[in-house]
Chimera marker file (.cmm) of the C-alpha trace (Angstrom):
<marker_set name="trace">
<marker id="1" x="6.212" y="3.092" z="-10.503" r="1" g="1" b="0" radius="0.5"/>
<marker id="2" x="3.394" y="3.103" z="-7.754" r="1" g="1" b="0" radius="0.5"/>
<marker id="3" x="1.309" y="-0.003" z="-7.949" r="1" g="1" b="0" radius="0.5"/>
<marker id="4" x="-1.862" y="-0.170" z="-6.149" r="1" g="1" b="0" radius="0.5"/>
<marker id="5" x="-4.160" y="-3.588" z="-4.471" r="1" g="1" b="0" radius="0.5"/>
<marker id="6" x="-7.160" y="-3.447" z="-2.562" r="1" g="1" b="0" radius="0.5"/>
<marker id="7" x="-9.049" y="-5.873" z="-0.995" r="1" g="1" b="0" radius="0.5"/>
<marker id="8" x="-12.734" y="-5.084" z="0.131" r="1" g="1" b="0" radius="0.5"/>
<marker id="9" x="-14.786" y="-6.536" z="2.461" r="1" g="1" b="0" radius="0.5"/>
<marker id="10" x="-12.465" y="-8.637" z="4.840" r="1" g="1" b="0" radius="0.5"/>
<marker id="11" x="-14.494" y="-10.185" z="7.521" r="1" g="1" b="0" radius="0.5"/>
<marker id="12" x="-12.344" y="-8.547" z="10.406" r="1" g="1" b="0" radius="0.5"/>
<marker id="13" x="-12.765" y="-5.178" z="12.323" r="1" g="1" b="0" radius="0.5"/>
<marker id="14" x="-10.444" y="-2.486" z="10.422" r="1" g="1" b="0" radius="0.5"/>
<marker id="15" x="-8.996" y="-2.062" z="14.402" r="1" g="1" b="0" radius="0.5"/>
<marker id="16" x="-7.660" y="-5.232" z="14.521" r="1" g="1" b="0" radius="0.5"/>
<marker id="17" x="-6.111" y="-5.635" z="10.803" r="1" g="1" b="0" radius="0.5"/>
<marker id="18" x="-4.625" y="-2.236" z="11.279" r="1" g="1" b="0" radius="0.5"/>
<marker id="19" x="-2.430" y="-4.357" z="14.055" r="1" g="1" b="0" radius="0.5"/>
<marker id="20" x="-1.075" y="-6.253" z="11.369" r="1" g="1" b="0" radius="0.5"/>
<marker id="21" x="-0.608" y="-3.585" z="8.736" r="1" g="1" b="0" radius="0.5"/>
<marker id="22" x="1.430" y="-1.332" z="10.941" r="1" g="1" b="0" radius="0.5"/>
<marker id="23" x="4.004" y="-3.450" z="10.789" r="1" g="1" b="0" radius="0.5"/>
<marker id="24" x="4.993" y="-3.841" z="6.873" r="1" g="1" b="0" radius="0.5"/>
<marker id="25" x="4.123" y="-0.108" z="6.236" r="1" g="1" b="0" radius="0.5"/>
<marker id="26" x="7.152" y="1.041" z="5.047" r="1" g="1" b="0" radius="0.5"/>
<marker id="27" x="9.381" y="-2.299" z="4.760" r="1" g="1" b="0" radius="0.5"/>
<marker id="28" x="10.263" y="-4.128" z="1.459" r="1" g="1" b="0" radius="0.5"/>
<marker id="29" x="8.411" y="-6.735" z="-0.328" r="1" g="1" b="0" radius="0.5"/>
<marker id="30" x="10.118" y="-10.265" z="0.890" r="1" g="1" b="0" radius="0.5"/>
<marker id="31" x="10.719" y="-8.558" z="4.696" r="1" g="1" b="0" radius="0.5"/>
<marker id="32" x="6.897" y="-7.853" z="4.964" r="1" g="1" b="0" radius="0.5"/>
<marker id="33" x="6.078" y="-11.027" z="3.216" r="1" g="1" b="0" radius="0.5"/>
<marker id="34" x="8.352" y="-12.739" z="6.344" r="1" g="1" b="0" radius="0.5"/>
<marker id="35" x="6.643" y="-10.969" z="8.503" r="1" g="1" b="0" radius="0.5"/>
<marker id="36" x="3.173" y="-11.254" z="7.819" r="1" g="1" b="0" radius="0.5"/>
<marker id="37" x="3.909" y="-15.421" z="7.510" r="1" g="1" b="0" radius="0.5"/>
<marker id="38" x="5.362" y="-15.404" z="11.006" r="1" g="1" b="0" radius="0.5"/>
<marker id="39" x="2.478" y="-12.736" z="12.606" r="1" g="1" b="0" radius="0.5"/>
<marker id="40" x="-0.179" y="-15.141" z="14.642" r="1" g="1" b="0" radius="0.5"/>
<marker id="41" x="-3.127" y="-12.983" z="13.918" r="1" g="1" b="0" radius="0.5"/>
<marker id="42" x="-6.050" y="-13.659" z="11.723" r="1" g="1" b="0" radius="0.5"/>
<marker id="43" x="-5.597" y="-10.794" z="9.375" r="1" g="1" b="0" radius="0.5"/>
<marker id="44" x="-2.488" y="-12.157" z="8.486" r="1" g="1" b="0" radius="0.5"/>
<marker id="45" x="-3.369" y="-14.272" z="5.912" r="1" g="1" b="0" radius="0.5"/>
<marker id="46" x="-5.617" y="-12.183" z="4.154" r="1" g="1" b="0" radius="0.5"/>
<marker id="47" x="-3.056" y="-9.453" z="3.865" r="1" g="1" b="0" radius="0.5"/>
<marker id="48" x="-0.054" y="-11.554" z="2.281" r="1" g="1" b="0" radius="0.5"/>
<marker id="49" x="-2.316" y="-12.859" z="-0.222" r="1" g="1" b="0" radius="0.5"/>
<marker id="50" x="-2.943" y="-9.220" z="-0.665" r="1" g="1" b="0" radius="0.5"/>
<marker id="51" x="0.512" y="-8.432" z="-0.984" r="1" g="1" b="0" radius="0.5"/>
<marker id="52" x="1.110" y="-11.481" z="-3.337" r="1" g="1" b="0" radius="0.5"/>
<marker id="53" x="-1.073" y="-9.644" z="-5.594" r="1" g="1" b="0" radius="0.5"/>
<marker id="54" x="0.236" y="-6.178" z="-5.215" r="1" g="1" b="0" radius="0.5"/>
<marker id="55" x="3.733" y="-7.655" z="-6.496" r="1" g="1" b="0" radius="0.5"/>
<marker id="56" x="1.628" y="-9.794" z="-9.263" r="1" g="1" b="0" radius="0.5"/>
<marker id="57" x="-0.166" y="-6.126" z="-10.434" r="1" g="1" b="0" radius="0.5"/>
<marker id="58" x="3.736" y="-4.771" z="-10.545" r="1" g="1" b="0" radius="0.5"/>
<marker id="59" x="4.894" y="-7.650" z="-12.984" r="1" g="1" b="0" radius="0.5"/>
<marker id="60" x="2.215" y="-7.120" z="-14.950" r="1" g="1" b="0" radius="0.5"/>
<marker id="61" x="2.073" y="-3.837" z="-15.062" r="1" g="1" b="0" radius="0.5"/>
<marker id="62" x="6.011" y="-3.654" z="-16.140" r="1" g="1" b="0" radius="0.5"/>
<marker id="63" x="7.810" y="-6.847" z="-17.361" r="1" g="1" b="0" radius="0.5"/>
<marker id="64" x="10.804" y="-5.493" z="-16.145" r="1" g="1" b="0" radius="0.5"/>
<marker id="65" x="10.377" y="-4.838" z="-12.524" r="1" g="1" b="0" radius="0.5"/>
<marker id="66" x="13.009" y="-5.486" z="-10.070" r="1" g="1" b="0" radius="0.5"/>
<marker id="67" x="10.697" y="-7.635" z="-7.416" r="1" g="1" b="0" radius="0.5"/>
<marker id="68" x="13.860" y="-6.809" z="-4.757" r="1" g="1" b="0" radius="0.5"/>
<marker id="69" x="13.326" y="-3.093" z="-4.641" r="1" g="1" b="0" radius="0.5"/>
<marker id="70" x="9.767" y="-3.293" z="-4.463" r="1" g="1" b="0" radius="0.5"/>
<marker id="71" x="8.224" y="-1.786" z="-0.833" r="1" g="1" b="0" radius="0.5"/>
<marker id="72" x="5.175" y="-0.761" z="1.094" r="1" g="1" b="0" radius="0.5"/>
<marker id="73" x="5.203" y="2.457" z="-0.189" r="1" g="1" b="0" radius="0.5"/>
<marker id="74" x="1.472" y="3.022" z="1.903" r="1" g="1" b="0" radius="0.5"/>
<marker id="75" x="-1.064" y="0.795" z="3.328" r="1" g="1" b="0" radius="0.5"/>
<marker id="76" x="-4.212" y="1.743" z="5.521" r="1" g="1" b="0" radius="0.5"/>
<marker id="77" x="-7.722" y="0.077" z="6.297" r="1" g="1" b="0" radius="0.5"/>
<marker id="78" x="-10.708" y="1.795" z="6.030" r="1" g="1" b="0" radius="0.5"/>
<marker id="79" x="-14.041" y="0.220" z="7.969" r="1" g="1" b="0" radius="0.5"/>
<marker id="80" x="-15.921" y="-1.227" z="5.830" r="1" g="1" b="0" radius="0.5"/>
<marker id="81" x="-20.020" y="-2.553" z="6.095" r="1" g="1" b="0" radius="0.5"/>
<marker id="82" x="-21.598" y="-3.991" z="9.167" r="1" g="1" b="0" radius="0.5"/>
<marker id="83" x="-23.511" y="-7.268" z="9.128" r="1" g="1" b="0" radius="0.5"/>
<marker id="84" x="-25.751" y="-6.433" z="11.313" r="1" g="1" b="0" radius="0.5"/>
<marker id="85" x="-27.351" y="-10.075" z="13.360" r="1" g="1" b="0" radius="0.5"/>
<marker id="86" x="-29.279" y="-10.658" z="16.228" r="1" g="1" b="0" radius="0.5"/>
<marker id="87" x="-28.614" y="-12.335" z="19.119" r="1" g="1" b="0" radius="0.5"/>
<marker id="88" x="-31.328" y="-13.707" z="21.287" r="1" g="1" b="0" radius="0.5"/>
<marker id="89" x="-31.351" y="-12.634" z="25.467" r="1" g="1" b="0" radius="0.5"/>
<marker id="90" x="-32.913" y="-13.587" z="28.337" r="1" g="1" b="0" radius="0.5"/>
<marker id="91" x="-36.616" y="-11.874" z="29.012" r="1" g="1" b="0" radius="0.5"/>
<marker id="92" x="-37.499" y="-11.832" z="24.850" r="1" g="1" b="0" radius="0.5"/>
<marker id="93" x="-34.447" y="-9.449" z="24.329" r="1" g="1" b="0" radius="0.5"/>
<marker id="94" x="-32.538" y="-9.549" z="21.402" r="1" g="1" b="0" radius="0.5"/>
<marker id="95" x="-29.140" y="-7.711" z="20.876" r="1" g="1" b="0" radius="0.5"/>
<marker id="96" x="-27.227" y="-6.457" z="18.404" r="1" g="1" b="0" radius="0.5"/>
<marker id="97" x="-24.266" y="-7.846" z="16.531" r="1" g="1" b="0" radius="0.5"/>
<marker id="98" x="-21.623" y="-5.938" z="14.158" r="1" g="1" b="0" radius="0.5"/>
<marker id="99" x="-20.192" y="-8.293" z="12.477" r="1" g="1" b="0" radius="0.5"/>
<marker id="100" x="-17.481" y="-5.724" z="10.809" r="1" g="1" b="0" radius="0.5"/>
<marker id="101" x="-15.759" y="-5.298" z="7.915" r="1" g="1" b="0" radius="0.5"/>
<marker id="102" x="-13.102" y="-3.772" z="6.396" r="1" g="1" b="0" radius="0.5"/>
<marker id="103" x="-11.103" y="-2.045" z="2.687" r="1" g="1" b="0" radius="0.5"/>
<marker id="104" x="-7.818" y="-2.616" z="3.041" r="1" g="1" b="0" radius="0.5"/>
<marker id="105" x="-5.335" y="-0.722" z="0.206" r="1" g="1" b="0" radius="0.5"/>
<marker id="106" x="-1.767" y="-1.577" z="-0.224" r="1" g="1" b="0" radius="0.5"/>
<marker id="107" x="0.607" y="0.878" z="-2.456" r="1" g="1" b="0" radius="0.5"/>
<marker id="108" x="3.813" y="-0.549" z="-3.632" r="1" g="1" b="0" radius="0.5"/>
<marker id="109" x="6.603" y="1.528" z="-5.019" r="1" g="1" b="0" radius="0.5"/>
<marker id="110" x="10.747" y="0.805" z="-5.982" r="1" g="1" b="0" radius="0.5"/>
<marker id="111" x="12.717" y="2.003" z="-4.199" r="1" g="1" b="0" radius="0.5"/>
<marker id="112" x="15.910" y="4.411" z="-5.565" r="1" g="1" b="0" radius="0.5"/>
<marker id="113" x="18.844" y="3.106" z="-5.190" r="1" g="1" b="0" radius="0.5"/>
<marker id="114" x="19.935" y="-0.581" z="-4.275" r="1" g="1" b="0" radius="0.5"/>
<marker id="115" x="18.038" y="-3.634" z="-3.970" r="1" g="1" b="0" radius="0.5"/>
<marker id="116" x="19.033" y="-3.896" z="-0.051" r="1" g="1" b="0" radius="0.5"/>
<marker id="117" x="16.188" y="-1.099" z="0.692" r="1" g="1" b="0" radius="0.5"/>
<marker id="118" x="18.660" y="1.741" z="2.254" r="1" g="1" b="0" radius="0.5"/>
<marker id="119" x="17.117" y="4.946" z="2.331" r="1" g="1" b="0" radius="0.5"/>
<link id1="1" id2="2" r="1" g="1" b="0" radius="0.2"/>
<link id1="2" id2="3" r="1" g="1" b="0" radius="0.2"/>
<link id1="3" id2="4" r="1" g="1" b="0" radius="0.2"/>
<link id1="4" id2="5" r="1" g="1" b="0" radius="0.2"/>
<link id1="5" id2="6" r="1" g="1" b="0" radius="0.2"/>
<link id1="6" id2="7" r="1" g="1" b="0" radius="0.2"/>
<link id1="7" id2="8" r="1" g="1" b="0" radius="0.2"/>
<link id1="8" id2="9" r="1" g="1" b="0" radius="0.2"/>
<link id1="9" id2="10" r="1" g="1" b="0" radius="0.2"/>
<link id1="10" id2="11" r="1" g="1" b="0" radius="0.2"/>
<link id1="11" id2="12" r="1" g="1" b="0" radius="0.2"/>
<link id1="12" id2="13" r="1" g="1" b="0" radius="0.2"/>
<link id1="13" id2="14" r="1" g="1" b="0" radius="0.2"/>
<link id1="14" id2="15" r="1" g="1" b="0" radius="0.2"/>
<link id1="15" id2="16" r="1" g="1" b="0" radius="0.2"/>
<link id1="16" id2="17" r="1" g="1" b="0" radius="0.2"/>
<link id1="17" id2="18" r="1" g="1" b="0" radius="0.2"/>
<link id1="18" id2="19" r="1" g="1" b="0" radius="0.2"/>
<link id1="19" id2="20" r="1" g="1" b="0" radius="0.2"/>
<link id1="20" id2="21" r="1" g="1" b="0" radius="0.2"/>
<link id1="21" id2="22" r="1" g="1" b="0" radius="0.2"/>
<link id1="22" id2="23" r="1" g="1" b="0" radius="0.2"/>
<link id1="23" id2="24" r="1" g="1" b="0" radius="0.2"/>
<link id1="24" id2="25" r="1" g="1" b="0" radius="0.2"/>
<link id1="25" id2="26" r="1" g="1" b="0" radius="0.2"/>
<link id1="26" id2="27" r="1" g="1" b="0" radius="0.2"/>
<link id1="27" id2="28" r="1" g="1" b="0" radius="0.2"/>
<link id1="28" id2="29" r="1" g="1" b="0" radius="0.2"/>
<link id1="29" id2="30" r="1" g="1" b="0" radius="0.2"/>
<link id1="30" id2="31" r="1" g="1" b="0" radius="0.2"/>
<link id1="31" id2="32" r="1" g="1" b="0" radius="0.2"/>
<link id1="32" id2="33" r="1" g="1" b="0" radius="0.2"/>
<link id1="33" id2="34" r="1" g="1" b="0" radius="0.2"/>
<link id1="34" id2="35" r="1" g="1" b="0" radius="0.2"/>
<link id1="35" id2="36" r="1" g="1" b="0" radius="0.2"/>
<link id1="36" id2="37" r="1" g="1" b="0" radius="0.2"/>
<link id1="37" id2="38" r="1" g="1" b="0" radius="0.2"/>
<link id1="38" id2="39" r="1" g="1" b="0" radius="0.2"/>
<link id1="39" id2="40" r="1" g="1" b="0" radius="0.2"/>
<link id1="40" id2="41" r="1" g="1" b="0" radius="0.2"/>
<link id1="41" id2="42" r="1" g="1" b="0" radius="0.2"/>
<link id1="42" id2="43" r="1" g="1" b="0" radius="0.2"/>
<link id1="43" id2="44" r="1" g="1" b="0" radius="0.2"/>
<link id1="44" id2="45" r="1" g="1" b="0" radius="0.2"/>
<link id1="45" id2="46" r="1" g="1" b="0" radius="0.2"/>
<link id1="46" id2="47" r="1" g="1" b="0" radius="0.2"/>
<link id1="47" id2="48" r="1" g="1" b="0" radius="0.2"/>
<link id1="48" id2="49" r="1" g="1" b="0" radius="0.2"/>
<link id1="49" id2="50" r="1" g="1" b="0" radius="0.2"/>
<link id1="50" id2="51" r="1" g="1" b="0" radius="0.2"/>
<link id1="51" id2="52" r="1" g="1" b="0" radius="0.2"/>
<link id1="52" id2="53" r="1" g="1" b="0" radius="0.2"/>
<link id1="53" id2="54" r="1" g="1" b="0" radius="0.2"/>
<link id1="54" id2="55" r="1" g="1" b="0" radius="0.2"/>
<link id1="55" id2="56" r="1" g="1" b="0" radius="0.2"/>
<link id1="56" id2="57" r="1" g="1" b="0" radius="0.2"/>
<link id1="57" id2="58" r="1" g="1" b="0" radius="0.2"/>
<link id1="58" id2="59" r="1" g="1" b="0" radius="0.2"/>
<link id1="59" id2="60" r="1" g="1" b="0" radius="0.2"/>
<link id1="60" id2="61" r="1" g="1" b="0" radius="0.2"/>
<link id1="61" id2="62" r="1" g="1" b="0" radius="0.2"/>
<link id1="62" id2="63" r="1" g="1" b="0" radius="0.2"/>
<link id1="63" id2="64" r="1" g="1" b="0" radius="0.2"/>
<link id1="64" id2="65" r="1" g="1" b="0" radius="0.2"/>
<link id1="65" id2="66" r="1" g="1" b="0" radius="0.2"/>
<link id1="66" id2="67" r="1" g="1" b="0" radius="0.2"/>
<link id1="67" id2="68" r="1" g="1" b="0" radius="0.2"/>
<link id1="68" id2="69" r="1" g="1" b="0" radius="0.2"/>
<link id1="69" id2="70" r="1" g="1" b="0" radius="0.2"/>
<link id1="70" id2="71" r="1" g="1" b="0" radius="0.2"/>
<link id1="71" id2="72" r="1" g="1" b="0" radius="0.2"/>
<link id1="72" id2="73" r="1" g="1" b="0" radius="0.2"/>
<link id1="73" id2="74" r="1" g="1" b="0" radius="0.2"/>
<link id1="74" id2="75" r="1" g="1" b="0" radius="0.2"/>
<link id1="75" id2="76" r="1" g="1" b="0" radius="0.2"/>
<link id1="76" id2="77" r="1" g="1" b="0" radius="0.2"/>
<link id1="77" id2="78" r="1" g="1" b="0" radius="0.2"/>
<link id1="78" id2="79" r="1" g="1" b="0" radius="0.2"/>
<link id1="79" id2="80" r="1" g="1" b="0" radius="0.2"/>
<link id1="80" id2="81" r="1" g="1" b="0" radius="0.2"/>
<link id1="81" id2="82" r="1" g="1" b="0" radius="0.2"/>
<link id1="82" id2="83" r="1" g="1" b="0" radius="0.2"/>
<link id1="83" id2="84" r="1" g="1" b="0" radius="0.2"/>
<link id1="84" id2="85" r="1" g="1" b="0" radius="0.2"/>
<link id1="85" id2="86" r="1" g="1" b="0" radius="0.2"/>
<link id1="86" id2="87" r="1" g="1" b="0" radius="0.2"/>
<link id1="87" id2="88" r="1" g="1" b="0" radius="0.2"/>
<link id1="88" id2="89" r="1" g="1" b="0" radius="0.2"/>
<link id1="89" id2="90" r="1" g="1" b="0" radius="0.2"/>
<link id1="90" id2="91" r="1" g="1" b="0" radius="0.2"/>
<link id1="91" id2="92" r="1" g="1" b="0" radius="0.2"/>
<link id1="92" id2="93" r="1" g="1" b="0" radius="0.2"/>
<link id1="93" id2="94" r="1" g="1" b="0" radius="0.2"/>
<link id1="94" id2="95" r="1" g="1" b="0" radius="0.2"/>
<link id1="95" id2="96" r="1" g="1" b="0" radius="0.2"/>
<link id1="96" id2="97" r="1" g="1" b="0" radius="0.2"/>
<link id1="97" id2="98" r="1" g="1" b="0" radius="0.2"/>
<link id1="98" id2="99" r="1" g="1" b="0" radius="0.2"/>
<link id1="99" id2="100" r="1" g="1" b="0" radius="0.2"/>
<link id1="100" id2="101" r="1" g="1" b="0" radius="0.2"/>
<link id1="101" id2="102" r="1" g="1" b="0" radius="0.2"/>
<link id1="102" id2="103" r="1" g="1" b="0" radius="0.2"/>
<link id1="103" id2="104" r="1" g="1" b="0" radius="0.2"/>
<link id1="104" id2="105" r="1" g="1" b="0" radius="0.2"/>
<link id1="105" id2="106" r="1" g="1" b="0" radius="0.2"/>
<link id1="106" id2="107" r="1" g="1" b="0" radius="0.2"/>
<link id1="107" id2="108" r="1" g="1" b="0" radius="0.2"/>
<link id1="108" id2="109" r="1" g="1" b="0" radius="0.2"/>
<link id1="109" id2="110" r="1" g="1" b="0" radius="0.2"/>
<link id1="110" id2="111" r="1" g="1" b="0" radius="0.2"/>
<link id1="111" id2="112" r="1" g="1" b="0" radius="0.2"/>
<link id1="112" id2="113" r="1" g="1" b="0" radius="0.2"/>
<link id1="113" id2="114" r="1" g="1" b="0" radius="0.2"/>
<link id1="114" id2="115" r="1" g="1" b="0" radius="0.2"/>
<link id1="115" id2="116" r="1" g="1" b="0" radius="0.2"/>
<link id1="116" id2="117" r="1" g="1" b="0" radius="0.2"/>
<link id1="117" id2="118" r="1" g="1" b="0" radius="0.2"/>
<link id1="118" id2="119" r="1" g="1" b="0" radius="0.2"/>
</marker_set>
């Protein structure tokens, strides 16, 4: 059962969240929850209350869900919007500012076998 959650419009450049996303692709549900509490990066947050919800869609979804075979089936970020601001220079110049965004889309899926996440 392949369970989807997407969160749109983070306030962080899709280059540095993909940092943080790289490294629960593939593992289960508690390891890449432990991992993204213990990650010092900004994304981090944003992403395990991401995940939180991917696991919440699952028990919804199905009552009967086994939370312990759960994984990252797939998970990618996707640049999002631009704020574009202004930043005042020196001679009456003004430069640009991207303040960038980003869609980030986690896919969970159980795994076959036991709960330990063998392959």
């Amino acid at each position: 059962m392949e369970v989807i959650a997407r969160l749109r419009h983070l306030q962080a450049s899709a280059q540095k969240v993909r940092l943080v996303v790289d490294l629960i692709r593939g593992k289960g549900v508690e390891e890449a929850a432990t991992i993204l509490r213990t990650t010092n990066k900004a994304a981090a947050r944003p992403l395990a209350k991401l995940l939180r919800s991917a696991v919440a869609n699952a028990e919804n979804r199905d009552q009967n869900v086994d939370v312990g075979r759960l994984y990252v089936k797939e998970a990618f970020v996707d640049g999002g919007p631009a704020l574009k601001r202004i930043r005042a220079n020196t001679m009456g110049r003004a430069f640009r500012i991207l303040k960038r965004q980003s869609h980030v889309t986690i896919k969970l899926d159980t795994r076959k076998g036991d709960a330990k996440g063998g392959k």
